[in-house]
Each structure stands twice: as structure tokens, then as C-alpha cells.
PAZA-337402 format. One record per residue: residue in one letter; x, y, z of N, C-alpha, C in turn. Coordinates in steps of 0.001 Angstrom, whole numbers, padded with zeros to 6 digits, always signed. Layout:
<nodes>
AXYZXYZXYZ...
</nodes>
This chain:
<nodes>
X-044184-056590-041312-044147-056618-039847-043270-055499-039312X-042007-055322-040128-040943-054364-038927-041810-052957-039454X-042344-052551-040380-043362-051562-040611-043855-051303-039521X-045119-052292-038795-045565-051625-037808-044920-051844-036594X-043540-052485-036153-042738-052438-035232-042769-050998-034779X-042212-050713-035873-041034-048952-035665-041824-048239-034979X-042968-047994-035919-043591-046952-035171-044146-047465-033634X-044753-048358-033206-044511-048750-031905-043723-047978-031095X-041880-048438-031273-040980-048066-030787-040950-046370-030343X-041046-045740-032047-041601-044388-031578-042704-044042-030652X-043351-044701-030376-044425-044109-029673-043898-044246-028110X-043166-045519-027837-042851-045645-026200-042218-044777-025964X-040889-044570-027013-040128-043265-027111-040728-042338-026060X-041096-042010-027203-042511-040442-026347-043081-040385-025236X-043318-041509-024985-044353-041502-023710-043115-041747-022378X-042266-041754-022445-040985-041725-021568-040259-042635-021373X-040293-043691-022664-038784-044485-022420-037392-044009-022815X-037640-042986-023251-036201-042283-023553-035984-041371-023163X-034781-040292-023295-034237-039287-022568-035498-038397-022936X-035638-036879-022276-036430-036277-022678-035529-035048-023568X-036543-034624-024969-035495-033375-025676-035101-032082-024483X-033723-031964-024675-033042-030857-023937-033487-029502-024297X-034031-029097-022987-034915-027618-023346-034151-026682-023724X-034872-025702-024348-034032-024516-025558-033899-023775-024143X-032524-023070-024573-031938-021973-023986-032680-021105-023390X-033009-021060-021780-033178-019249-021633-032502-018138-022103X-033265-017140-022727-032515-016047-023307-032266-015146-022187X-030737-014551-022453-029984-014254-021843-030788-013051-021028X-030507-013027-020186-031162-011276-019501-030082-009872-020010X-030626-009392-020502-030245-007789-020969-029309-007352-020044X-028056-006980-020022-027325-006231-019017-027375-005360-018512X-027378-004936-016898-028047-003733-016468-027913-002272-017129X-028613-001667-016826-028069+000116-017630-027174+000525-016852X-026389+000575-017472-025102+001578-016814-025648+002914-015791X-024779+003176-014507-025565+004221-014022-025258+005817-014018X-025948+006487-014143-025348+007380-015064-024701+008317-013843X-023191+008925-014804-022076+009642-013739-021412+010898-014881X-020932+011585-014421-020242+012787-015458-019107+011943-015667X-018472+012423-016922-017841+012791-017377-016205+012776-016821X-016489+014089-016454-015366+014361-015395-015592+014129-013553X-014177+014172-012953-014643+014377-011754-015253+015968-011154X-015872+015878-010161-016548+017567-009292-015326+017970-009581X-015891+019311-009857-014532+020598-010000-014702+021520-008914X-014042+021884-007869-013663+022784-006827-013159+023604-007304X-012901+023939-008639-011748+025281-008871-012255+026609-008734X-013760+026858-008593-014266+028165-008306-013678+028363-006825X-013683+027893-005690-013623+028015-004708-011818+028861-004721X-011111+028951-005664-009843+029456-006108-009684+031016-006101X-010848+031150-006562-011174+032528-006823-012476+033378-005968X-013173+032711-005626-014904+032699-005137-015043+031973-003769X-016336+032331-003629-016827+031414-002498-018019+030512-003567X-018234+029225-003072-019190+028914-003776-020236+028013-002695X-021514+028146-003150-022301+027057-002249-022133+025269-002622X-021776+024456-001285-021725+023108-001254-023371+022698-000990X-023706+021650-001793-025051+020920-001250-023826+019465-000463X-024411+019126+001024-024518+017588+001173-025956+017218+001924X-026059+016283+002381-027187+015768+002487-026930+014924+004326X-028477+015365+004722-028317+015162+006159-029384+014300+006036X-028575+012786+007332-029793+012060+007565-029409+011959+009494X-030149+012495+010162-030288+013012+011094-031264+012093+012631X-030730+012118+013681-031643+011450+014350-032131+013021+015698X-031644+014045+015360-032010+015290+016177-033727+015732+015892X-034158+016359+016760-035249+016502+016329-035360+017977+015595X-036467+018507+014926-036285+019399+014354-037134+020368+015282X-035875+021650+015195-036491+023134+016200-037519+024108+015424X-038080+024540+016095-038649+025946+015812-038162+027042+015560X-037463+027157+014515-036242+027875+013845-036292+027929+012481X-036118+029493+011836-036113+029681+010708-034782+030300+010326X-034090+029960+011371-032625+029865+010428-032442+028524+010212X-031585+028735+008994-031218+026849+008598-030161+026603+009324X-029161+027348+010355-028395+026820+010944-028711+026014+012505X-029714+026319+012867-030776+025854+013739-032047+025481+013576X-031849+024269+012718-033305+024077+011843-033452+022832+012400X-032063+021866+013631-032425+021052+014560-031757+021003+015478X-031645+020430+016657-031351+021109+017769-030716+019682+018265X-030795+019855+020062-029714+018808+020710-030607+017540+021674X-032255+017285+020932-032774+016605+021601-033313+015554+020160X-033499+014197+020814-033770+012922+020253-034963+013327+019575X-035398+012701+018362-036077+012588+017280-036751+010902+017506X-036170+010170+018221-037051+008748+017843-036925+007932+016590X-036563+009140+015774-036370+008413+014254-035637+008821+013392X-035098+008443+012069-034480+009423+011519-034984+010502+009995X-034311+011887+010204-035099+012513+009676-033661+012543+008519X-034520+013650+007346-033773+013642+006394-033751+015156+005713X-032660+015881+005329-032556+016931+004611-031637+016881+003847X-031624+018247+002801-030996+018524+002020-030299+020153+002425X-028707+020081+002483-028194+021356+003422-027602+022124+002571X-027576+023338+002203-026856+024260+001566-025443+024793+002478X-024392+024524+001942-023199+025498+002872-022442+026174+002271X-022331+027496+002614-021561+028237+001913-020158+027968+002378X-019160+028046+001311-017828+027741+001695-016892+028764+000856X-016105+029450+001856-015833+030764+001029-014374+030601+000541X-013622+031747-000413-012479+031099-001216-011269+030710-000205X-010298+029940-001448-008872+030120-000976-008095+030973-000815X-008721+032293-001286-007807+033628-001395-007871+034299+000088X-008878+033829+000957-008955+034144+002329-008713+032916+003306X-008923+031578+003141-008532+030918+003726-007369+030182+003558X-006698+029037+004454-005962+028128+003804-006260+026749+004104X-006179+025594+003346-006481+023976+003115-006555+023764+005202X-007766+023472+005368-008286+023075+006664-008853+024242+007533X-008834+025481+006876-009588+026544+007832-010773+026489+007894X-011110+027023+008928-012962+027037+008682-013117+028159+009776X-013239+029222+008857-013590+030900+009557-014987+030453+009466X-015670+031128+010739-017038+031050+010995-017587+032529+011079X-018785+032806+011548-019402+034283+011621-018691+034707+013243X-018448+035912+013500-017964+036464+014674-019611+035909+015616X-020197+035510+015298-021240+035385+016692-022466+034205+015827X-022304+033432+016228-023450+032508+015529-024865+032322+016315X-024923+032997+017520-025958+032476+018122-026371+034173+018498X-026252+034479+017424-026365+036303+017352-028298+036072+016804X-028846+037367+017539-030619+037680+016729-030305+037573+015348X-031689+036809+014951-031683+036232+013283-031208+037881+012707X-032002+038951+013414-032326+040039+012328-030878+040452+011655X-029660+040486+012746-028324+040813+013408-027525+040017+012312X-028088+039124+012119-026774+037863+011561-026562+038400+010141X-025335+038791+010020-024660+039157+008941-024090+038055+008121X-023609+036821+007871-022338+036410+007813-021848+036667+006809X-020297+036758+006236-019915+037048+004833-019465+036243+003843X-020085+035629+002839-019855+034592+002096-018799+034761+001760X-017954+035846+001651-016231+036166+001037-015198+035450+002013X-015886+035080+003323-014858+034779+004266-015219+033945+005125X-017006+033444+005521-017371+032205+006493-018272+031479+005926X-017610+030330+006481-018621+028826+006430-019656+028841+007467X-020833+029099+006434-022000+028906+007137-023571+028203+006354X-024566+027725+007123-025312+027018+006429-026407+027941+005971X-026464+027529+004594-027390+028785+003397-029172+028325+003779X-029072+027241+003820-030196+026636+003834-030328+024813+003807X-031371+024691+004670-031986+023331+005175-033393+022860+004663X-033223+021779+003825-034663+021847+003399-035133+020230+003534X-035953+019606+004509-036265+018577+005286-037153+018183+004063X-037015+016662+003913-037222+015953+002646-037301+014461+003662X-038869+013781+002657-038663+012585+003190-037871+011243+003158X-037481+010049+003421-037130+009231+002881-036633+009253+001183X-037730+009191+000554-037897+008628-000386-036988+009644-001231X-037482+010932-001309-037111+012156-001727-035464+012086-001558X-035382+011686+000051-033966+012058+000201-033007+010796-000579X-033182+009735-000848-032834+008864-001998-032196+009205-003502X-033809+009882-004086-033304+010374-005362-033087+011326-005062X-032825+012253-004712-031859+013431-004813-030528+012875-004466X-030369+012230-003664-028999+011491-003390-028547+010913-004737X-029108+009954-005207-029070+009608-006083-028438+010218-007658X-029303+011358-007308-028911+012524-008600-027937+013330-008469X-027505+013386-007317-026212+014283-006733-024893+013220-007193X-025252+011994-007209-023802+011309-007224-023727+010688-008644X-024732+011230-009589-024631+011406-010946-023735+012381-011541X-023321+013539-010345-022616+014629-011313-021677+014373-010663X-020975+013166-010385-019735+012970-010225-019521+011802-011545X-018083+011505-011216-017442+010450-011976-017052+009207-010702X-016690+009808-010193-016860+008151-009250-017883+007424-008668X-019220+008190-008557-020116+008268-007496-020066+007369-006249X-018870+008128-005544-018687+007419-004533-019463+008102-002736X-019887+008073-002093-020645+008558-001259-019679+008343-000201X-019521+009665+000925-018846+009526+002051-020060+009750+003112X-019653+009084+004416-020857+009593+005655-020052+009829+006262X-020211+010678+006756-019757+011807+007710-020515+011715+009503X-019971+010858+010269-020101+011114+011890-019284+011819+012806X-020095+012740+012852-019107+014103+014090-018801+013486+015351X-018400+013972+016036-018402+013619+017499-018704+014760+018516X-018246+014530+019789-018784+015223+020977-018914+016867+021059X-019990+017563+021715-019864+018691+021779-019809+019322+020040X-021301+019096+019739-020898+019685+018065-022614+020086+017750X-023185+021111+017527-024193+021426+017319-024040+020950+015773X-025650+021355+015426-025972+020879+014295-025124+021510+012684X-025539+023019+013138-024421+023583+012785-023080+023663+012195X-022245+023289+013313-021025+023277+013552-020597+021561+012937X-021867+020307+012615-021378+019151+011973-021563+019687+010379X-022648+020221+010588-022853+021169+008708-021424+021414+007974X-020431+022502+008944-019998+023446+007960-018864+022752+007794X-018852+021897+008919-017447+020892+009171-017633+019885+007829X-018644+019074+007457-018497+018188+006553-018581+018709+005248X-019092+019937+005121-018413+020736+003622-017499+021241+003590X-016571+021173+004799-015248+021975+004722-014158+020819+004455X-014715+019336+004728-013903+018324+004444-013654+018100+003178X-015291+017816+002556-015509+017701+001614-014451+018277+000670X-014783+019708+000267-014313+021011-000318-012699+020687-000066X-011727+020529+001138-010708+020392+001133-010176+018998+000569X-011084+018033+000532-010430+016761+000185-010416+016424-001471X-010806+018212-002182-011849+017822-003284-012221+016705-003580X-013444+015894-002892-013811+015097-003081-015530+014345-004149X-014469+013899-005041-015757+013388-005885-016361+012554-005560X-017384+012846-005539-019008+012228-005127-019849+012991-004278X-021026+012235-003384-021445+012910-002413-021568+012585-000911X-021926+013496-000124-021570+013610+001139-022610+013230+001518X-023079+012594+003065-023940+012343+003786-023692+012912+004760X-023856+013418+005556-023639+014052+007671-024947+013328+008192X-024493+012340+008720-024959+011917+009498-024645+011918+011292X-026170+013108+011838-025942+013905+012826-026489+013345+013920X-026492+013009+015025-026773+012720+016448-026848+014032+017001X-027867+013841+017962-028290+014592+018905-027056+015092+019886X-025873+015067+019986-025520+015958+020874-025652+017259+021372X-025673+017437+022794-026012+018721+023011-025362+019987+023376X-024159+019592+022104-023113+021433+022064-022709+021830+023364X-022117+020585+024126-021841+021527+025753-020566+020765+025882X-019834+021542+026654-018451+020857+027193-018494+020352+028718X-019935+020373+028987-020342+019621+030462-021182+018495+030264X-021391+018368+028955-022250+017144+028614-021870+016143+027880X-020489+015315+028825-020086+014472+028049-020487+012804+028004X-021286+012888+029350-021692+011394+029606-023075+011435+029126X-023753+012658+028872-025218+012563+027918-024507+012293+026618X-023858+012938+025697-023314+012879+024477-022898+011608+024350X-022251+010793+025470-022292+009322+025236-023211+008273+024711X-024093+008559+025941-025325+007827+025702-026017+008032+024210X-026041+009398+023871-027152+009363+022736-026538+008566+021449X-024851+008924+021633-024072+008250+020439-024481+007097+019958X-024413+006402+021206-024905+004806+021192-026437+004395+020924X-026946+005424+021132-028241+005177+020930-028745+005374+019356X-027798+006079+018818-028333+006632+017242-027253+005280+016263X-026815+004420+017382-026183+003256+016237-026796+002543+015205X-028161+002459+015635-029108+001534+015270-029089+002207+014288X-029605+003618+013966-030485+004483+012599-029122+005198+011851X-028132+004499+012479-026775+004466+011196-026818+003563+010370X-027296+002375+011202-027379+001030+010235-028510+000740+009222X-029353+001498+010013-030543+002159+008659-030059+002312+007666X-029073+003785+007869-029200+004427+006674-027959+003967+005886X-027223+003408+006369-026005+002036+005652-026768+001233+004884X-027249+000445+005721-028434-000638+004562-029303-000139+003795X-030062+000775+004251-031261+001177+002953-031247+002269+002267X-030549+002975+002576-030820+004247+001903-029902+004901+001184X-028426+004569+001862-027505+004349+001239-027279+003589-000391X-027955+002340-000076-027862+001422-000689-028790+001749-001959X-030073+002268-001656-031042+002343-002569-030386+003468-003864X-029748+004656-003090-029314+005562-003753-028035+005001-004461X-027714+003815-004890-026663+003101-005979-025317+003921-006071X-024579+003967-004986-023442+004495-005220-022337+003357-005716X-021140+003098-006141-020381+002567-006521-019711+002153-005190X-019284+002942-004478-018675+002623-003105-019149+003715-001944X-019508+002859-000932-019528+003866+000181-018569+003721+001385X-018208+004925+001936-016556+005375+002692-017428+005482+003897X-017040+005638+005187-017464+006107+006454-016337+006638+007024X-016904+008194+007506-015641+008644+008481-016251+008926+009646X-015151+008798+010684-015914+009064+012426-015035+009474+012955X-015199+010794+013526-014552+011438+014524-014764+011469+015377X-013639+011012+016511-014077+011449+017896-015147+010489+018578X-016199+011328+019307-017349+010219+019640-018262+009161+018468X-018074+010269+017455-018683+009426+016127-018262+008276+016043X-017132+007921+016275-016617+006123+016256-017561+005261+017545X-018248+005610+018226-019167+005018+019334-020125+004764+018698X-020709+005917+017784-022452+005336+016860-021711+004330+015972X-020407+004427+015516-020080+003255+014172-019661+002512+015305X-019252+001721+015971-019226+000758+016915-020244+000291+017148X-021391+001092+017817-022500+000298+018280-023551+000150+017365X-023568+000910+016004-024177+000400+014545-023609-001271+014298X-022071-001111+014434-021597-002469+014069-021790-003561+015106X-022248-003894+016206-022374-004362+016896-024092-004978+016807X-024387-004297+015930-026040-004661+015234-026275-005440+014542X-025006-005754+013743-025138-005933+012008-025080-007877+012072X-025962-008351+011367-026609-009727+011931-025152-010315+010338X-024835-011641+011281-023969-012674+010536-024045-012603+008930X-023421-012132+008102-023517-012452+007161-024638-011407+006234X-024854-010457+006819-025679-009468+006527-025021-008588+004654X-026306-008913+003640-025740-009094+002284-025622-007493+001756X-026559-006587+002928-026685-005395+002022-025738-004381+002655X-024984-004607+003921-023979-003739+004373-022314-003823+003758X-022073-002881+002676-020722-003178+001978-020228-001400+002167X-019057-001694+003046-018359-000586+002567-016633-000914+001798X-016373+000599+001548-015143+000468+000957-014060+000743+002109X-013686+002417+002360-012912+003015+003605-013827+003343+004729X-013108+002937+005672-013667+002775+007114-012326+003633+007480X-013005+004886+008376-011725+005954+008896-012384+006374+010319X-011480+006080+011243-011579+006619+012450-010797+007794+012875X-011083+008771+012904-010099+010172+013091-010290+010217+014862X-009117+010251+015109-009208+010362+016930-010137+009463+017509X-010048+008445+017433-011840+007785+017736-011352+007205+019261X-013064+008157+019847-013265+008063+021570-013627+006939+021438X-013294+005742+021875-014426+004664+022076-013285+003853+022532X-013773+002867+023375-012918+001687+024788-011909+000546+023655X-010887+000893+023907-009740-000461+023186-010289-001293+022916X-010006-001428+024099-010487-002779+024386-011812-003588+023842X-012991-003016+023980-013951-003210+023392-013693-002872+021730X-013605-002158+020937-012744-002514+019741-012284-003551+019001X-011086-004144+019853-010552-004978+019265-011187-006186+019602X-012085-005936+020752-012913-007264+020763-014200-007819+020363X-014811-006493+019760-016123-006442+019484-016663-005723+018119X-015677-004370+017914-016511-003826+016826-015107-004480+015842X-014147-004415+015525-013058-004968+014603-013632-006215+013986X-013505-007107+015140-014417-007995+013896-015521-008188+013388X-016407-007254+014090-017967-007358+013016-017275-006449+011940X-016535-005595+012226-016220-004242+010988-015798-005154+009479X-014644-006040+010071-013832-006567+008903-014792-007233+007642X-015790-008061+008172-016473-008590+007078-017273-007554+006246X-017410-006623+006225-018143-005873+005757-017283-004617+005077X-015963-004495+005254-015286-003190+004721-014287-003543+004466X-013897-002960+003112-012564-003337+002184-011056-002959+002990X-011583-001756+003559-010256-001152+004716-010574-000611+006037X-009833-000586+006617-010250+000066+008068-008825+001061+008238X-008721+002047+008241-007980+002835+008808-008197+003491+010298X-007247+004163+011025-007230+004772+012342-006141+006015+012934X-006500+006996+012814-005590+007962+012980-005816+008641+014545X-004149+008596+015204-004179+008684+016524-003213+009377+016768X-003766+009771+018470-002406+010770+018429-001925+010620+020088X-000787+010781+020514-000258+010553+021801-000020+012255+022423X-000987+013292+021803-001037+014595+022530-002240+015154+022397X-003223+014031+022443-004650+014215+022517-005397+014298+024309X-005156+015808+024229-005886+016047+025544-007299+015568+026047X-007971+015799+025244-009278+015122+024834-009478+014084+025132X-008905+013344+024626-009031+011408+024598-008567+010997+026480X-007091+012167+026756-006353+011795+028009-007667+011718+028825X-008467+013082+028702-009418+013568+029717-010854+012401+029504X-011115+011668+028424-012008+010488+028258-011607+009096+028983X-010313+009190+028863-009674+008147+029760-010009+008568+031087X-009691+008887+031805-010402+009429+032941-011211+009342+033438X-012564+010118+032738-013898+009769+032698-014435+008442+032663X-014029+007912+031832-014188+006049+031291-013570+005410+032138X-012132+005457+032632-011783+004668+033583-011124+003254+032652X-010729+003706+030894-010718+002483+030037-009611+003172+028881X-008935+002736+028301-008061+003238+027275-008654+003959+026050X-008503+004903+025517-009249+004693+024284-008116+004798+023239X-009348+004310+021801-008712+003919+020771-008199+005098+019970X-007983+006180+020110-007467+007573+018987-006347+007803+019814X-005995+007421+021106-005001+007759+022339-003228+007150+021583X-002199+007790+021312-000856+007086+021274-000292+006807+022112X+001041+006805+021948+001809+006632+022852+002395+005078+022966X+002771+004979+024445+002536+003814+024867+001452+002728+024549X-000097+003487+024356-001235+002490+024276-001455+002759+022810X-000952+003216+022239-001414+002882+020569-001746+001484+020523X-002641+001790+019813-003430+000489+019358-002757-000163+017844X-002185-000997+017933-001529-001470+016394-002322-003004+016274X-002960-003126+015136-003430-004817+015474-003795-005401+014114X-003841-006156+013649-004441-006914+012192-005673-006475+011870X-005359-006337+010644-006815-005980+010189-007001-004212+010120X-006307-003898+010263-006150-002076+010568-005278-001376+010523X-005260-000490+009644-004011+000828+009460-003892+001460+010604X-002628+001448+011548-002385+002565+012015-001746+003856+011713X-002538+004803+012434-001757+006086+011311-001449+007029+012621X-000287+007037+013179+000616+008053+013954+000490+009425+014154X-000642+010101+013725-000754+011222+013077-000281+012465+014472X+000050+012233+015314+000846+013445+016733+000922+014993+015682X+001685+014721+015257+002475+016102+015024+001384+016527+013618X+000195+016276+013351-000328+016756+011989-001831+017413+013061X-002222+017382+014344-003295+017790+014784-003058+019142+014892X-004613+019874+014660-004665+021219+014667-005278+021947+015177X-005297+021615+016895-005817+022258+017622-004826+022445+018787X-005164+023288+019576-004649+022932+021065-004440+022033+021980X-005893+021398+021866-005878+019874+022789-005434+018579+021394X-005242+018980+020615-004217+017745+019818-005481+016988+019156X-007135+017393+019177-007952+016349+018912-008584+016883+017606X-008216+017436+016755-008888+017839+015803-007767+017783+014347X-008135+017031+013833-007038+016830+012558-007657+017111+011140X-008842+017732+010883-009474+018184+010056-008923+019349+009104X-008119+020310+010313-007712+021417+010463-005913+021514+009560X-005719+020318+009281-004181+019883+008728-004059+019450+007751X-003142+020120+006585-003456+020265+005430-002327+018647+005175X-001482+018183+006103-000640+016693+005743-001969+015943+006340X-003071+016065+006834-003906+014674+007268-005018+015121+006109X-005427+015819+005817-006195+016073+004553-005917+015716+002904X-004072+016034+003009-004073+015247+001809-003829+013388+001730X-003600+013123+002736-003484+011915+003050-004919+010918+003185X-005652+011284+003810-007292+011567+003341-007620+011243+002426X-007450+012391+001808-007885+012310+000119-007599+011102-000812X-005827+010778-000385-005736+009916-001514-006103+008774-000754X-006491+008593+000412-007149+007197+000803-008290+006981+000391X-009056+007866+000309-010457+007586-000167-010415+007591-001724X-009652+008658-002651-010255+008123-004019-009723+007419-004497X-008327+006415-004079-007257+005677-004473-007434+004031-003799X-007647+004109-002714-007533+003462-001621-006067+002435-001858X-005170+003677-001686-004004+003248-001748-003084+002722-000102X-002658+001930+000219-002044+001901+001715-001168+002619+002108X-000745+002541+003466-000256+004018+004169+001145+004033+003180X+002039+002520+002858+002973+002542+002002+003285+003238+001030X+001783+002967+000188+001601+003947-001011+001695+004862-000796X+001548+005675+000442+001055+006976+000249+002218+008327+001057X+003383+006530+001458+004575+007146+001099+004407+007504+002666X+003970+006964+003918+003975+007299+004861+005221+006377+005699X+005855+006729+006418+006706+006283+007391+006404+004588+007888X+006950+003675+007594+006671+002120+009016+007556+002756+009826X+006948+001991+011250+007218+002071+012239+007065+000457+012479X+007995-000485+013493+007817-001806+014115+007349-001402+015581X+005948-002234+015715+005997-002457+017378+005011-003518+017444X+005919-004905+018527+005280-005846+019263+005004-006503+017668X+006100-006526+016656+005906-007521+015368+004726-006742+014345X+004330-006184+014988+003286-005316+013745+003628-004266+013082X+003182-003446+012024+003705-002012+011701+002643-000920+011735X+003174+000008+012303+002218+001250+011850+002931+002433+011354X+002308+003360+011247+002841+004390+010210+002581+005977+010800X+003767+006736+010599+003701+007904+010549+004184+008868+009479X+003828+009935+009287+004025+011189+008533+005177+011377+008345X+005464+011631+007116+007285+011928+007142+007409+013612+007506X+008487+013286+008229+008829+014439+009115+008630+014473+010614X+007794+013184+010502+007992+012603+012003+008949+011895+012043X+010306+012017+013361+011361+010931+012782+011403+010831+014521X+010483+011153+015213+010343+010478+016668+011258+008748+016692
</nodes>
């Protein structure tokens, strides 16, 4: 009898009176391929002796001119969309310049036949070569292979800046910050005038949207390790009103340094609007300002509203953000250009490949209203 019990038993077994056997292991998934980077970091040391050509890469909302120079290969009117190139700039040695110069041609808007410029001594653009989407990806892509960090910076100019003049500027950063990885310039339509400051507004804001493009997709597609954003000037208005886009919880917008150099754009609105969409999305936020910024005084004005690159009294000090004091390191006349300064360039530098704090980097505290911000030593204001 218990003979044919058992097997019985086995059989209910089976048919689901008992646990069911615990399924075999999924095999593990293969670990991604490493992505491929040099060796070493970019070497700038020709530029010691030489001039050498910089490639960065333009993703652009200007439309493109009827022009066969590459320094006017787009101009100061809306595109609708964004376009994409690949920019050659010549950047000539240290033996003629020094850390923040940028000698240009005696006449840039000279007859093509006329235009001399001298690679021994000006920054100028070699060549522009308009590439689609896709194109402009992997080449991105392959450019931040011959680094060792492959870390990607974007580059937003601000007011009164032909196409040009954002070109030679973001290989002159580049080149001075020796910075490993690659560059993006990302250019807005402004239209190169010092009477066109409430058009140059508008378009800023209008090209926010196709920043956030190229943050989320294209950026992204091209697999950098970290991506930095810098904005000068009006350029902090397209990264404001990009950030003012960016939907709750949004998985594909990650940056590392967030840098505002002089940045035109309303306090107030700032600290109430773009700061905190910024924070969830970026490891740091820095802000460099100055209280002898003619520029900004004369935007105040215009605006009728404080702005955020302005010192002084209205420095902006607040959570969540480096302030950086920078008065006495600007290198222009009207106090609004800090590109040009070899203490805000190296300070720069080690923010972006270190992302060390202003502490680290050995900069001055300052107390105000319980918060700290920071200036340059040798400022002892």
C-alpha cells in the first residue's frame, strides 16, 4: 500500500501543492565597455612656442549667411532651429601674447580678398564646417576621446557678440584654461550692436529652449563623463530661461560646474526661479561678480531690476551658490569682462578640472548677513 501512496504524494507535489523549484539565476549582464579616452590629458604646450589650430564645436540657433568666410558663415538673425558645426580657430603663441589676450586682425569686417590675418599673432576662425545632428554627436564624441577626462564645457556668450567674436573667445578660454576635454559654443543670435540691447534680450530668452536641447540630447548622446556650463553676461538669461523649462525630476539633465561670469539677468528672479530649478540638476553653481561693472550698472537702468553679476551693496550671497568677489580681477574698462585675467582664469581652471571650493582654492571668506562669500587674495577691501 505505502508503495502506491508515495508516488501519489509526488504527483500532487507537482501539480502545485508545494512550493514551486526556485528559478536558476539570470546571468549576469556583461559590464559596459569602458569609454575610450587618452592616456594623457590635451597638451597645449605647442601654443609655447607656435600658434596652433583649436577645433570646438558649435551648436547654434543663428541662421546661416551667404558667406564664404568661416568667420561669417552665420550671422545675427534667428534660425528657428538649431544648427550644428564644427569650427577651426587659430590661436596664436605665448611668445606674443599673454594668459587672457586675444589679439584679433586690425580690421575683421575688411573685403574677403584684403583679409590678411597672421596666425603668429591673431585669433581668428580657420574654418566652419556645418554638420548635421547626428554627425555633430560623433565627432563630439571622438573629440572627447583624445582627452583623459572627457569632460565637455558649453560655452554661452552674451550681449553684443557676433558669431565670430563668440568663436575666438571660446578657444581663447579654452587654450588659457588648458582645458581637457571638449568645447561646445553654444551661439544665439545676437546682433553685434551696442544699440541692440533689448533685441539681444529677447532672442536670449528665446534660444533657452534649444539649450535644453542640446543639454539633454546631444550632449548626452555624445557620453561625456561630466558636463560644465559657462555663461557670460547675457548668456546667463538663455541658462535661466533653459532652466525654467526643465520638467520635475527630469533624468537626462546632469551637470557638474554651473559658472556665471558677470551674469545680466534680474536677482531677484534668480533666486526665485532659476536657483532652484538649477540646484537639482548641478553638482555646483558658482557666480563671479563685480561692484565696478559698468555694464551691469547701465542694465540696471534699462531693466529697472538689480542684476545678478552687480557687487557691492547688492551682491547676491545665498545658499546653494559660490560667491566669487571678483572687482579687482576684471579686464576691461567697463569692469565686465573677466576672461581677459590671468587670477580669474586660473581660478577657473581649477574649478572645473578639480571642482575644488572657493576654500580650496585658497580664495579669501568674507561674512555678510550670516553667509560667506569669497574674494581674491590681494583683495583686502
Amino acid at each position: 500500500m505505502m508503495r502506491r501512496i508515495l508516488p501519489a504524494i509526488a504527483l500532487l507535489a507537482a501539480c502545485g501543492g508545494g512550493p514551486p523549484p526556485a528559478p536558476a539565476p539570470a546571468p549576469m549582464a556583461p559590464p559596459p565597455a569602458p569609454l575610450p579616452r587618452a592616456a594623457e590629458p590635451r597638451n597645449y604646450a605647442t601654443l609655447d612656442t607656435s600658434f596652433a589650430r583649436l577645433t570646438i564645436f558649435l551648436a547654434t540657433t543663428r541662421r546661416a549667411a551667404a558667406s564664404e568666410r568661416p568667420g561669417d558663415r552665420y550671422g545675427p538673425e534667428d534660425a528657428d532651429s538649431l544648427q550644428f558645426a564644427s569650427i577651426g580657430v587659430n590661436v596664436p603663441s605665448y611668445r606674443v601674447r599673454g594668459t587672457g589676450d586675444l589679439p584679433r586682425p586690425g580690421s575683421l569686417r575688411a573685403n574677403a580678398l584684403t583679409y590678411r590675418p597672421d596666425p603668429q599673432r591673431d585669433f581668428y576662425v580657420t574654418s566652419t564646417i556645418p554638420v548635421d545632428s547626428n554627425r555633430f554627436v560623433q565627432r563630439l564624441s571622438a573629440d572627447l576621446a583624445l582627452s583623459r577626462s572627457r569632460d565637455l564645457l558649453v560655452f554661452v556668450h552674451g550681449y553684443n557678440v557676433s558669431f565670430e567674436d563668440a568663436a575666438v573667445r571660446a578657444a581663447q578660454v579654452a587654450a588659457d584654461l588648458n582645458f581637457d576635454g571638449s568645447v561646445v559654443l553654444f551661439s544665439w543670435p545676437s546682433a553685434a550692436s551696442v544699440t541692440a540691447y533689448v533685441r539681444d534680450q529677447q532672442s536670449a530668452r528665446n534660444a533657452g529652449f534649444q539649450l535644453l536641447r542640446l543639454l539633454k540630447n546631444h550632449a548626452v548622446a555624445a557620453q561625456p563623463d561630466r558636463v560644465h556650463l559657462l555663461g557670460h553676461s547675457m548668456g546667463s538669461e538663455v541658462i535661466g530661461k533653459a532652466l525654467t523649462l526643465t520638467a520635475p525630476g527630469d533624468s537626462l539633465l546632469r551637470l557638474s560646474e554651473v559658472v556665471f561670469a558677470a551674469p545680466d539677468v534680474d536677482a531677484r528672479v534668480f533666486r526665485r526661479e532659476i536657483l532652484p530649478r538649477l540646484t537639482p540638476y548641478a553638482a555646483h553653481v558658482t557666480m563671479y561678480a563685480s561692484s565696478d561693472d559698468d555694464a551691469l550698472r547701465a542694465s540696471r537702468v534699462v531693466n529697472g531690476a538689480g542684476r545678478l553679476g552687480l557687487g557691492g551693496d547688492s551682491l547676491v550671497v545665498i545658499d546653494g551658490m559660490d560667491t566669487i568677489d571678483a572687482t579687482r580681477v576684471t579686464a576691461d574698462v567697463l569692469g565686465h569682462t573677466l576672461f581677459g585675467n590671468q587670477s580669474f582664469l586660473a581660478d577657473l581652471a581649477v574649478l572645473l578640472a578639480e571642482g575644488k571650493t572657493p576654500a580650496e582654492r585658497r580664495l579669501l571668506p568674507v561674512r555678510k548677513d550670516g553667509l560667506t562669500f569669497y574674494r581674491f587674495r590681494g583683495d583686502r577691501r
